[in-house]
VMD Tcl script that draws the C-alpha trace (Angstrom):
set ca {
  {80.13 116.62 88.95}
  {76.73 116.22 86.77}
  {78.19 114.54 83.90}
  {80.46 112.36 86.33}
  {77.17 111.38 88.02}
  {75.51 110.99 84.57}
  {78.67 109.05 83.16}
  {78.62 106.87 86.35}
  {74.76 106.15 86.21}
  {74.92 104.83 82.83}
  {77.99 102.61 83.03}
  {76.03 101.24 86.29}
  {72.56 100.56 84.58}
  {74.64 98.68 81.78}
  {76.30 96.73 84.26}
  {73.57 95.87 85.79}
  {72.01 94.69 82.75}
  {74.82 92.36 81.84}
  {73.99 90.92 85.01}
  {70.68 90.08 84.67}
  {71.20 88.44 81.58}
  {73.53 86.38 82.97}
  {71.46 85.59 85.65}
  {68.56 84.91 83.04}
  {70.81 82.50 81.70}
  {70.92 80.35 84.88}
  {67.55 80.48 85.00}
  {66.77 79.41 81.98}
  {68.86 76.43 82.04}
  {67.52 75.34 85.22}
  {63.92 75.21 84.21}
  {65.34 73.33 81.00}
  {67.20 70.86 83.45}
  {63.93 70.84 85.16}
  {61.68 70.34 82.13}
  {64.48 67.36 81.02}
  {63.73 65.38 83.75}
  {59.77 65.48 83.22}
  {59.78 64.41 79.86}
  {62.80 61.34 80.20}
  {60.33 60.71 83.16}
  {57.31 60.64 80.53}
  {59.44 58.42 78.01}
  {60.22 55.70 80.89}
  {58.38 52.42 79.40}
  {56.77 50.97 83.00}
  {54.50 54.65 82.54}
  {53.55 54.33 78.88}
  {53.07 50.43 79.79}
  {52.10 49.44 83.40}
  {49.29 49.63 85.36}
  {48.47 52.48 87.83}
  {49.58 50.73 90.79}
  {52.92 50.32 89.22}
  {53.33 53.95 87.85}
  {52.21 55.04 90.99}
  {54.95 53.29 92.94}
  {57.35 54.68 90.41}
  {56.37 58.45 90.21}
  {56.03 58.05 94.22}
  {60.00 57.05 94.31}
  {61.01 59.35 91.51}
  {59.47 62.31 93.69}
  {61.34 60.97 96.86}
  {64.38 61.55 95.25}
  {63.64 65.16 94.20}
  {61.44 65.81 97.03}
  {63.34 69.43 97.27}
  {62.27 70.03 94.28}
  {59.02 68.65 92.87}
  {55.97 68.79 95.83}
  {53.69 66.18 93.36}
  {53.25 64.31 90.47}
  {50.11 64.20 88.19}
  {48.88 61.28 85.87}
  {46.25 62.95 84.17}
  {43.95 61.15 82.10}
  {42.58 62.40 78.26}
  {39.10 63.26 79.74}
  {40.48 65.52 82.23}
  {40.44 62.91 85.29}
  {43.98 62.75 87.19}
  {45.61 60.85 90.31}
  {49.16 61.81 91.89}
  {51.33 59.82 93.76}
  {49.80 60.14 96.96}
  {46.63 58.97 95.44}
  {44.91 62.19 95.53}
  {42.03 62.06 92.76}
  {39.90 64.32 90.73}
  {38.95 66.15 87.19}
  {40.33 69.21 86.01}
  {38.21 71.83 85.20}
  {40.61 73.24 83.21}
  {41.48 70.81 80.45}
  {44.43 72.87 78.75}
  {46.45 70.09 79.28}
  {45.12 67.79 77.09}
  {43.69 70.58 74.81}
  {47.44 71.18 74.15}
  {48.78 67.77 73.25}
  {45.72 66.50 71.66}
  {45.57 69.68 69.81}
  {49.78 70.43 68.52}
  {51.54 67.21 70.00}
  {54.24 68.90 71.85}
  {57.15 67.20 73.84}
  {56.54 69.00 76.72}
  {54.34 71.88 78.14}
  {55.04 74.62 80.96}
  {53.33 77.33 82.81}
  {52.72 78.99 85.67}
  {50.23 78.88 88.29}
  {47.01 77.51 86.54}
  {44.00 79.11 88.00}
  {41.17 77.39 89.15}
  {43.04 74.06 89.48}
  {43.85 74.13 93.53}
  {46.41 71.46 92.81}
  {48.36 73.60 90.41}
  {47.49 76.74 92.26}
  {50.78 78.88 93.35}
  {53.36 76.58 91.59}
  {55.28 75.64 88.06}
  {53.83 73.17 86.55}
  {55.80 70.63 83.45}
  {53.90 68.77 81.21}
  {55.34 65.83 78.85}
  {52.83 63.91 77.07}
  {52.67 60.19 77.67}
  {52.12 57.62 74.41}
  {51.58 54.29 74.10}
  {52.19 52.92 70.35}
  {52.70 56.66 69.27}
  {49.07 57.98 70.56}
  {48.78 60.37 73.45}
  {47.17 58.22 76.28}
  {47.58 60.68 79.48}
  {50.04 63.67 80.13}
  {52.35 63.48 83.38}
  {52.65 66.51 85.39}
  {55.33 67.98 87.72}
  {54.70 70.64 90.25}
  {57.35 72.82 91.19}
  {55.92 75.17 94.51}
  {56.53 78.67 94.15}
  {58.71 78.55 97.47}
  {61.03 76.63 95.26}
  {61.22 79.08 92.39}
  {62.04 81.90 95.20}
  {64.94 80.21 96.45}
  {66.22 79.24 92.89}
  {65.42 82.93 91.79}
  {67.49 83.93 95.23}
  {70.32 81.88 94.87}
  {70.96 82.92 91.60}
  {70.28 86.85 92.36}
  {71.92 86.91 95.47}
  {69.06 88.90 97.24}
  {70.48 91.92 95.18}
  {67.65 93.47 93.45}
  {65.15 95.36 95.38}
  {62.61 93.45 93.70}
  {61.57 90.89 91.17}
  {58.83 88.70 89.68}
  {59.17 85.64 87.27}
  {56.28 85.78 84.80}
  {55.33 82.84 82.25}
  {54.54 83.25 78.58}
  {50.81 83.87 79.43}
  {52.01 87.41 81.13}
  {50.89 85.14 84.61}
  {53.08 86.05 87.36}
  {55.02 82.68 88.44}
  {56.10 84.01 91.68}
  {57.39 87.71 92.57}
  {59.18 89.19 95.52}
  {55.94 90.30 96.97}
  {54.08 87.01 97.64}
  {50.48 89.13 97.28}
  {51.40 89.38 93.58}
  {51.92 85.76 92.72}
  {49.27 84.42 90.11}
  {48.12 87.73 89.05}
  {48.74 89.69 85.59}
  {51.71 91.62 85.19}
  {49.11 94.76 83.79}
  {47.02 94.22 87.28}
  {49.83 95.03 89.56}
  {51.96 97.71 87.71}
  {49.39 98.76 84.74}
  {51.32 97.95 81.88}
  {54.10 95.49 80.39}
  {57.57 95.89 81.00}
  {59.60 95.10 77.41}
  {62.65 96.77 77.53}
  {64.81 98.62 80.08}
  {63.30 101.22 81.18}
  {62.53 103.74 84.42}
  {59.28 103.14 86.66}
  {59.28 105.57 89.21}
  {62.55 105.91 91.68}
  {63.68 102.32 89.99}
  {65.20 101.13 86.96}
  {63.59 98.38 85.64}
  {64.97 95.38 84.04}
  {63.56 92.91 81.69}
  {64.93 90.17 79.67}
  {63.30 87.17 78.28}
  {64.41 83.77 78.62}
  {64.26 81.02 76.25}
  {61.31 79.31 77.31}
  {59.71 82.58 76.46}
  {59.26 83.60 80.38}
  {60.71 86.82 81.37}
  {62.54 87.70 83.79}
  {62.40 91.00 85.41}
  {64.09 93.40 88.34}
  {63.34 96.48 90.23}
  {66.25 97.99 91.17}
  {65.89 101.74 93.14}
  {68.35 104.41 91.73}
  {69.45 105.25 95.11}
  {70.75 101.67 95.76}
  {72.33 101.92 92.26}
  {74.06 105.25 92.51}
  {75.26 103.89 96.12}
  {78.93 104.07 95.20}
  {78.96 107.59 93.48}
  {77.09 109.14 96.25}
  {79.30 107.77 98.56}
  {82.53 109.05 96.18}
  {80.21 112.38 96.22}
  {80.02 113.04 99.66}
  {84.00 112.06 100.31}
  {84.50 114.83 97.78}
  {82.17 117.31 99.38}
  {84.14 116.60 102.06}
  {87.61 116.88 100.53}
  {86.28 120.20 98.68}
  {85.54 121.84 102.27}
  {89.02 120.50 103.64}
  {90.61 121.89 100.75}
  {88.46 125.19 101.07}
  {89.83 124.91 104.93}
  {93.03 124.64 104.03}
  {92.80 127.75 101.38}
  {91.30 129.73 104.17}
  {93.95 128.68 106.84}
  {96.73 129.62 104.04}
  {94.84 132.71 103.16}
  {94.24 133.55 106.49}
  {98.30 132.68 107.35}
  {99.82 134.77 103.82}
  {97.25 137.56 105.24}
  {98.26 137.78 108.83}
  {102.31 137.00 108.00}
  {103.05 138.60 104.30}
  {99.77 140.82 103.09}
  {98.81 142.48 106.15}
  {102.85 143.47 106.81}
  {102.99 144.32 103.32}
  {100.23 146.37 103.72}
  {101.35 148.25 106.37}
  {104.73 148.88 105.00}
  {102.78 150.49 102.16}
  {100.38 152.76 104.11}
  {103.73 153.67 106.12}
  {105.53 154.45 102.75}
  {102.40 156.59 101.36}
  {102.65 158.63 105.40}
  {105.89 159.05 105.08}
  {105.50 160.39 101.61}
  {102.95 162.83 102.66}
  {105.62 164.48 105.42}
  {104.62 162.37 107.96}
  {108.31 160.40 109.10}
  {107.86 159.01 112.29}
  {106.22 155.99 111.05}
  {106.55 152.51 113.27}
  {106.01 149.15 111.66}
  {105.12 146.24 114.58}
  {104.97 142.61 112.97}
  {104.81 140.12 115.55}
  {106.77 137.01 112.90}
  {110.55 136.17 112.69}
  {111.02 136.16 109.15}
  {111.81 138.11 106.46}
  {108.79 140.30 106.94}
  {110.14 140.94 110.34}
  {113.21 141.85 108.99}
  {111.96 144.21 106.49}
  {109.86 146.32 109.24}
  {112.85 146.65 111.27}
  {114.81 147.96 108.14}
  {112.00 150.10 107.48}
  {111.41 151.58 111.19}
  {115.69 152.36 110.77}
  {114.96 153.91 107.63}
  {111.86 156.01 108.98}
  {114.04 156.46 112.09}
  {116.55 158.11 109.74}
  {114.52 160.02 107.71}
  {113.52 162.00 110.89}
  {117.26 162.10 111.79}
  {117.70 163.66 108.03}
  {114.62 165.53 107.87}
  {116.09 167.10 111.29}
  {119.86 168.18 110.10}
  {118.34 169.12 106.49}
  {116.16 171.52 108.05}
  {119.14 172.72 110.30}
  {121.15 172.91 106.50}
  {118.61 174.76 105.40}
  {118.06 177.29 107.81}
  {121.91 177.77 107.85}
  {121.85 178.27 103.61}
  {119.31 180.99 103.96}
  {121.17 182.74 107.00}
  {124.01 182.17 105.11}
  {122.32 183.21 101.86}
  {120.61 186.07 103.53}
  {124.49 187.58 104.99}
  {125.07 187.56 101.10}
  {122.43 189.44 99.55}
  {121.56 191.89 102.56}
  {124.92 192.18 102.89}
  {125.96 194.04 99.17}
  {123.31 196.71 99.98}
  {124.18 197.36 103.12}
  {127.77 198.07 102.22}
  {126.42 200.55 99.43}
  {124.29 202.20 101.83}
  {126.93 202.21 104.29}
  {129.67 203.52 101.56}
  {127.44 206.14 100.47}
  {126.12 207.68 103.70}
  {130.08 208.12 104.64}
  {130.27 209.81 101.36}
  {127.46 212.46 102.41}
  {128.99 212.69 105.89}
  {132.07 213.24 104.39}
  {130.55 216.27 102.09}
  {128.37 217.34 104.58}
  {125.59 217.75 101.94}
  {122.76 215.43 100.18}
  {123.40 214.32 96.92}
  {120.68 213.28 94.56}
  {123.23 210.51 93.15}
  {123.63 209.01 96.95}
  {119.79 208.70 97.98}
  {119.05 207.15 94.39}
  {121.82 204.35 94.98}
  {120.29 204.00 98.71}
  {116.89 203.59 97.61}
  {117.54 201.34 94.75}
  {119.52 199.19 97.25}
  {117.24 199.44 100.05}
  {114.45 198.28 96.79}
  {116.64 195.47 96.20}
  {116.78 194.13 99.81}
  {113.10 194.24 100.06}
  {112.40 192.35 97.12}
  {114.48 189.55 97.98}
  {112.82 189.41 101.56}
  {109.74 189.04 99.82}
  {110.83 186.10 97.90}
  {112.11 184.60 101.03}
  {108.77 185.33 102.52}
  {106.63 183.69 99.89}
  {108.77 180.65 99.40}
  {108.41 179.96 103.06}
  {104.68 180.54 103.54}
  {102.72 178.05 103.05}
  {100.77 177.69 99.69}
  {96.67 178.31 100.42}
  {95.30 177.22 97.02}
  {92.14 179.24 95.73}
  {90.92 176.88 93.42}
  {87.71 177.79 91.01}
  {86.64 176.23 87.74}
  {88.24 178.43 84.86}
  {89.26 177.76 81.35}
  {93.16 177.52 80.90}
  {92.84 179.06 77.59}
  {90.97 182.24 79.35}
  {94.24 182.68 81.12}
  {96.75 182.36 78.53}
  {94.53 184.93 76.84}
  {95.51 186.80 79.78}
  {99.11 186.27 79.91}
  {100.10 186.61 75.88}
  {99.66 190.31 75.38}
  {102.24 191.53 77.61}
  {104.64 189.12 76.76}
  {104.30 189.05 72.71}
  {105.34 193.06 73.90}
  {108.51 191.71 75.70}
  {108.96 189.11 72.70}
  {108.79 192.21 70.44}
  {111.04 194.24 72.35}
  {113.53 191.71 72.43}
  {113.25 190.72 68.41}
  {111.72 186.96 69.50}
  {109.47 185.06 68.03}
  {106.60 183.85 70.09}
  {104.47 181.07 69.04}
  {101.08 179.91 71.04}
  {99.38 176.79 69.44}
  {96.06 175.20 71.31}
  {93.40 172.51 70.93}
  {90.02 174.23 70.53}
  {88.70 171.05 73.28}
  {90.27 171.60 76.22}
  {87.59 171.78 79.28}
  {87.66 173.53 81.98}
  {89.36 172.61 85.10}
  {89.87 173.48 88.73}
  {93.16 175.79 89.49}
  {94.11 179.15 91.77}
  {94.22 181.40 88.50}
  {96.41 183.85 90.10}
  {99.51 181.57 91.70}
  {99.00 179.39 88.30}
  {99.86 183.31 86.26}
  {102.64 183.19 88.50}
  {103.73 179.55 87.67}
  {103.48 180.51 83.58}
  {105.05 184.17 83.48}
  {108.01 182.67 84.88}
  {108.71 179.95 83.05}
  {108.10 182.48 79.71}
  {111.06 184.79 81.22}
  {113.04 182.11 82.01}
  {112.16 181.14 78.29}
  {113.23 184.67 77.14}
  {116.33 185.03 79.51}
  {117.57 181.77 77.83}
  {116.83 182.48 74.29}
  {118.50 186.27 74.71}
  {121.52 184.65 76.59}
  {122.26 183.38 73.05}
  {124.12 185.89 71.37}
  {124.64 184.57 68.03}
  {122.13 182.02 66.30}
  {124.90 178.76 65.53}
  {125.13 177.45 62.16}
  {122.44 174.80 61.58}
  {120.36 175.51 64.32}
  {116.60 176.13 63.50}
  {114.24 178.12 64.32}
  {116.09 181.29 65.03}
  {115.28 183.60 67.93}
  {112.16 181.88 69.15}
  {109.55 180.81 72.29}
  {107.00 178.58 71.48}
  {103.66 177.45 73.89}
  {101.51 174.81 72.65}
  {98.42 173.00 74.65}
  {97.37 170.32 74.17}
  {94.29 167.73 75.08}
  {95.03 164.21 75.84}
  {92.48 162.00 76.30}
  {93.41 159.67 78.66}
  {95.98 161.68 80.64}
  {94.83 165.48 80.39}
  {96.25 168.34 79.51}
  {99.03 168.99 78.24}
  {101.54 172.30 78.25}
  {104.94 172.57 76.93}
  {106.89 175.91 75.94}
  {109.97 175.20 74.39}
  {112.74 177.91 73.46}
  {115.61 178.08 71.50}
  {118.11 179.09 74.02}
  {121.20 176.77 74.70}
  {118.88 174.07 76.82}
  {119.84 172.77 80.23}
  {122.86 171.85 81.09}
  {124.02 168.32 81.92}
  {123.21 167.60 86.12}
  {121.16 170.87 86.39}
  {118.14 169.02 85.21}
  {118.07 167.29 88.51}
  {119.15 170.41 91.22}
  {116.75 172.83 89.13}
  {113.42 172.67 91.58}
  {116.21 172.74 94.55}
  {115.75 176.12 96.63}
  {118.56 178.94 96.25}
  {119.75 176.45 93.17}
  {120.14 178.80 90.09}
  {122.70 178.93 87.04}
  {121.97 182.89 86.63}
  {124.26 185.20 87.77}
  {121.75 187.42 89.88}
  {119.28 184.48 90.45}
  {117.58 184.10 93.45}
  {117.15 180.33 92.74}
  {113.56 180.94 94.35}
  {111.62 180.78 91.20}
  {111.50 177.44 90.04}
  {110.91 175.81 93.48}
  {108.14 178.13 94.23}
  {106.55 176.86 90.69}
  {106.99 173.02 91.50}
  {104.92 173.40 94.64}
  {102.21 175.97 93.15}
  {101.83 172.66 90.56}
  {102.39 169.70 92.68}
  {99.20 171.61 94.97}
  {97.51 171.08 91.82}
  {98.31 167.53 91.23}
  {100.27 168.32 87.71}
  {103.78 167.07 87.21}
  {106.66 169.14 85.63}
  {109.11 167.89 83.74}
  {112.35 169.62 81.78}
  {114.01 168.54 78.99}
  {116.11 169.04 76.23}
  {114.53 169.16 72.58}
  {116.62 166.77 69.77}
  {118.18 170.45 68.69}
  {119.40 170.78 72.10}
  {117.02 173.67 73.00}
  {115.07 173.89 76.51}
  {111.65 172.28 77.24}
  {108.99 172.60 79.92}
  {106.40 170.29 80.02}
  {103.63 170.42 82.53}
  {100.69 167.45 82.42}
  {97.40 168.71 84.01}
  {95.56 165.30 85.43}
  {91.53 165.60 84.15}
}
mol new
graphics top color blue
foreach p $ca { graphics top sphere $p radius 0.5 }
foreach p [lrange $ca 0 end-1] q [lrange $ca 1 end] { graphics top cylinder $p $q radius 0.2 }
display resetview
């Protein structure tokens, strides 16, 4: 907006300019038409010849016709002594009329107001020197009233300058704007001399000098001048709020009809993915938005419905799972207490099978029990390599036992971190005998497979993501579709599994905020990873 404004202002002052010289133009020629007529008045042969009664006769008819014009005519005499046509007489006290032709022999003479001279006081006067056999013997003078130079000046202006003054090559003031100015110097009213265009005060001023070596010059406010762009600047301003209305009104309509239901829909989506199903969307539009809450209250609406029969599923695969593992020791117990009843005696073979039975139905209430408590995290700030520290020994003894390799490689810069040290023990020691279990299941080491017999653990620190934990083995990996069932409870691919163990270690690590992922290697060997946010 500045340099439009800037851009405008200049284009505007040069403008302006051309105009005033144009106008100085006009001027000029009319003081020339003006200055014309004096001298081919001068050069008529009844005023270089006749007497003053017949000059006066003929200047008095001449001024009739130009009465509009010309308010007197002056025959002044070579010792300063004049008469007009309305035979007014006196002596000039200021003899630069004849000074001048007597002195350079002009054709003609002009200036302003002449002071001390009442008779040329406030006007334009026009000099033209009259001769009689080629000597100077009076000068005839023409008075043009400054009223007359104000409406020439107007006419040709148009009243469209603020202000302006006429001044003649003396620096006099012909006639200006301000009446109260007229006769004085141009340095008396303003201080100094306007040259050039230039800026004097809140106006730009104008000057240009005409050929009769008068200038010419206009005050003409900025404010006037920058009219038009103000004008274009406030209909902007104004089309710059309307268009800031109309953002606002669309804002305010893509808020209330598409961001606020979008937002919704995702705060119901983040509840419903925290457990919470019965989630209600209300949108109070007809469109597509509308459309998509009702498609999401159905779907919330059915997640209850599902959440309801899984749960129902559920119960019935543990009842049912339940009949099938409490159901084998019961039988042996059962078998061998009709085997004592039978004898009628204890036998140390009998009680050992119903205690090791009895063992095994207890432990797999307990894993029952623990899957379906809920998880009460006892969080504390602890270094993860203090706990693998911990859970190594034993198992480089069960990696020993079993002839398999273990392998544990760390970064030295992993910090410490927040986690329930004892459920997280329980989290690692079983996927290292899961590890084990899959690398022993292996019976014979295939041709071209590497690493042999082997369990490897390595963390590691990432910067931007955290840390890092994968243990890899090189048992026959996972198999195709059991990648996605593995976390599922009761879902195992062991023969005695309780298909407990891997479900209870996804939510002992989701309560920590880390992700598990499994994998198979390039060699076809099993991968854990688990990524510890920092």
């Amino acid at each position: 907006m500045v340099y439009v404004n800037r851009n405008y202002e200049d284009q505007a002052i040069t403008q302006k300019s051309n105009d005033i010289q144009n106008i100085s133009r006009a001027i000029n020629d009319w003081l020339i038409s003006r200055t014309s007529e004096v001298i081919q008045l001068s050069q008529v042969p009844l005023i270089q010849t006749g007497d003053s009664g017949e000059i006066k006769r003929y200047l008095t008819e001449w001024r009739s016709r130009l009465a509009f014009i010309y308010s007197e005519l002056y025959f002044v005499e070579l010792d300063g002594s004049y008469w007009n046509s309305s035979d007014r007489r006196g002596k000039l006290e200021n003899r630069i009329f004849v000074t001048r032709f007597t002195e350079q022999i002009p054709r003609y003479f002009y200036m302003g107001p002449v002071l001390g001279e009442p008779c040329f006081d406030e006007s334009v006067v026009l000099a033209a020197p009259i001769t009689r056999d080629e000597k100077i013997v009076g000068v005839l003078a023409a008075v043009i009233p400054a009223s007359v130079i104000d409406r020439m000046l107007g006419f040709f202006t148009f009243s469209e300058f603020d202000s302006y003054m006429l001044l003649d090559q003396f620096g006099r003031i012909i006639t200006h704007s301000d009446h109260r100015h007229s006769a004085k110097s141009e340095k008396e009213v303003y201080g100094r001399e306007f040259t050039r265009l230039c800026r004097f005060g809140e106006s730009m001023v104008f000057v240009n000098v005409l050929k009769t070596t008068w200038k010419f010059v206009t005050f003409q406010p900025r404010s006037v001048l920058l009219r038009p762009i103000k004008r274009i600047n406030g209909l902007v301003v104004v089309f710059f709020f309307v268009v800031v209305a109309i953002l606002l009104l669309v804002s305010y309509t893509t808020t209330s009809r598409i961001i606020r239901p979008i937002i919704n829909l995702t705060e119901g989506v983040e509840r419903i993915m925290s457990g919470d199903y019965r989630q209600h969307i209300q949108i109070g539009t007809s469109d597509e938005m509308k459309t998509l809450a009702d498609s999401f209250n159905r779907l919330s609406d059915r997640m209850i419905q599902i959440r309801t029969d899984d749960r129902f599923i559920f119960l019935g695969h543990i009842a049912a799972r339940m009949a099938h593992e409490m159901r084998k020791p019961l039988h042996i117990i059962q078998l061998a207490t009709l085997s004592m009843e039978v004898k009628r005696r204890f036998g140390k073979k009998h009680t050992s099978l119903i205690l090791g039975e009895v063992e095994n139905a207890d432990r797999f209430l307990k894993e029952i029990l623990n899957f379906t408590k809920p998880d009460m995290l006892n969080l504390q700030k602890y270094s993860l390599l203090n706990l693998w520290k911990k859970i190594l020994p034993k198992y480089r003894l069960v990696a020993e036992d079993m002839n398999i390799a273990l392998d544990y490689r760390k970064d030295k810069d992993i910090p410490p971190f927040y986690i329930d040290i004892i459920r997280m023990e329980e989290v690692f020691s079983n996927l290292l005998d899961n590890a084990f279990e899959a690398v022993q299941a292996v019976k014979e080491i295939p041709v071209g497979r590497k690493n042999g017999r082997r369990v490897s653990v390595e963390l590691k620190y990432l910067t931007e993501e955290g840390v890092l934990i994968s243990i890899t083995d090189t048992g026959p990996g996972f198999r195709e579709g059991a990648i996605d069932k593995a976390f599922d409870p009761y879902f195992s691919t062991k023969e005695n599994g309780t298909g407990l163990g891997l479900s209870i270690s996804y939510r002992i690590l989701s309560g920590h905020g880390a992700k598990i992922n499994l994998k198979n290697t390039e060699e076809g060997h099993g991968c854990v990873e688990i990524l510890f946010p920092l």
